[in-house]
VOGU-3710 file (C-alpha; in Angstrom, 3 decimals, decimal comma):
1> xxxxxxxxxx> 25,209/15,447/-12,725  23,876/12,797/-14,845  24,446/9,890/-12,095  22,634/12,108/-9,818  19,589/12,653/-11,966  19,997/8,062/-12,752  19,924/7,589/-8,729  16,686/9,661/-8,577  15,077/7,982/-11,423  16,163/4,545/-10,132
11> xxxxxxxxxx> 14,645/5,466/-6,449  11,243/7,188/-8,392  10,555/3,649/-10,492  12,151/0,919/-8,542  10,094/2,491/-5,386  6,593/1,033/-4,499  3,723/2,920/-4,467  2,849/2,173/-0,883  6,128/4,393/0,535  7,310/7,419/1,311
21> xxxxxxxxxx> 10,354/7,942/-0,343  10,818/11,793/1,092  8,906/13,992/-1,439  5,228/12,555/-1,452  2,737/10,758/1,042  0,317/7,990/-0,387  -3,272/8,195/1,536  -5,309/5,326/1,145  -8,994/4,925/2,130  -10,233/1,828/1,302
31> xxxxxxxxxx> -9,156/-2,120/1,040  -10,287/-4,755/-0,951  -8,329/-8,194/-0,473  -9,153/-11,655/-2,520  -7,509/-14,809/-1,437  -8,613/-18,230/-0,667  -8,852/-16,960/3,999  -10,022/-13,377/3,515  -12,438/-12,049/1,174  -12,744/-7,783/1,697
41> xxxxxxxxxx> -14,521/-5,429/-0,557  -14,109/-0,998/0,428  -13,635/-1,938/3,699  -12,755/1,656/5,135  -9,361/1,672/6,477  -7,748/4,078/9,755  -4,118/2,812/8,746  -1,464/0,984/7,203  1,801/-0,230/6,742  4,092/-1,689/4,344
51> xxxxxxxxxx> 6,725/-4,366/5,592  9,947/-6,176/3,344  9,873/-3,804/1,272  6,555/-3,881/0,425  5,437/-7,202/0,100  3,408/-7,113/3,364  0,707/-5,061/4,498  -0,453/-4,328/7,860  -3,923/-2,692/7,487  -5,910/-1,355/10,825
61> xxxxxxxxxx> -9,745/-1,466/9,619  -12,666/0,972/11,434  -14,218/-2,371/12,307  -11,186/-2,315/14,860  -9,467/-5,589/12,718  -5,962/-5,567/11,822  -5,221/-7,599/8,988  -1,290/-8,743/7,606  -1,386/-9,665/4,462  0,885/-9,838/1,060
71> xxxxxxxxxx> 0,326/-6,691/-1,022  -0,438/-8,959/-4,142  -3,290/-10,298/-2,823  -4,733/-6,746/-1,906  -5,746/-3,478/-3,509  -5,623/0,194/-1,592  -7,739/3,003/-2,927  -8,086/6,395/-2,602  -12,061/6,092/-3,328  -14,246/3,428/-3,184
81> xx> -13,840/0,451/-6,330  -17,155/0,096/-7,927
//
């Protein structure tokens, strides 16, 4: 019983926060991205994905943009960053 409840907590904190992992769905609403090519503050976003294993994002804007980008360089939100 104990290696069952280790497994969980492994999945619950080695997991990123940008995944599904079966018990919880993470809605984001707005981007903001800093890097030396793209420069994005609350930009409202209609989707996204996460690719190897999260260190890529594929972001579909309302401006009708899709943007790939690493997930270090970028920051989703829930409401708008002030």
């Amino acid at each position: 019983m104990k290696r069952v409840g280790l497994v969980i907590m492994l999945l619950i904190l080695t997991s990123c926060g940008n995944k599904d992992i079966g018990f919880g769905n993470y809605e984001f609403n707005y981007v903001t991205c800093q890097s030396d090519y793209l420069d994005i503050f609350n930009e409202p976003i209609v989707s996204w994905k996460d690719f190897e294993d999260g260190e890529q994002l594929e972001i579909s804007l309302e401006s009708v943009n899709n943007i790939l980008v690493s997930s270090t360089q970028c920051c989703l939100s829930k409401d708008k960053v002030r």
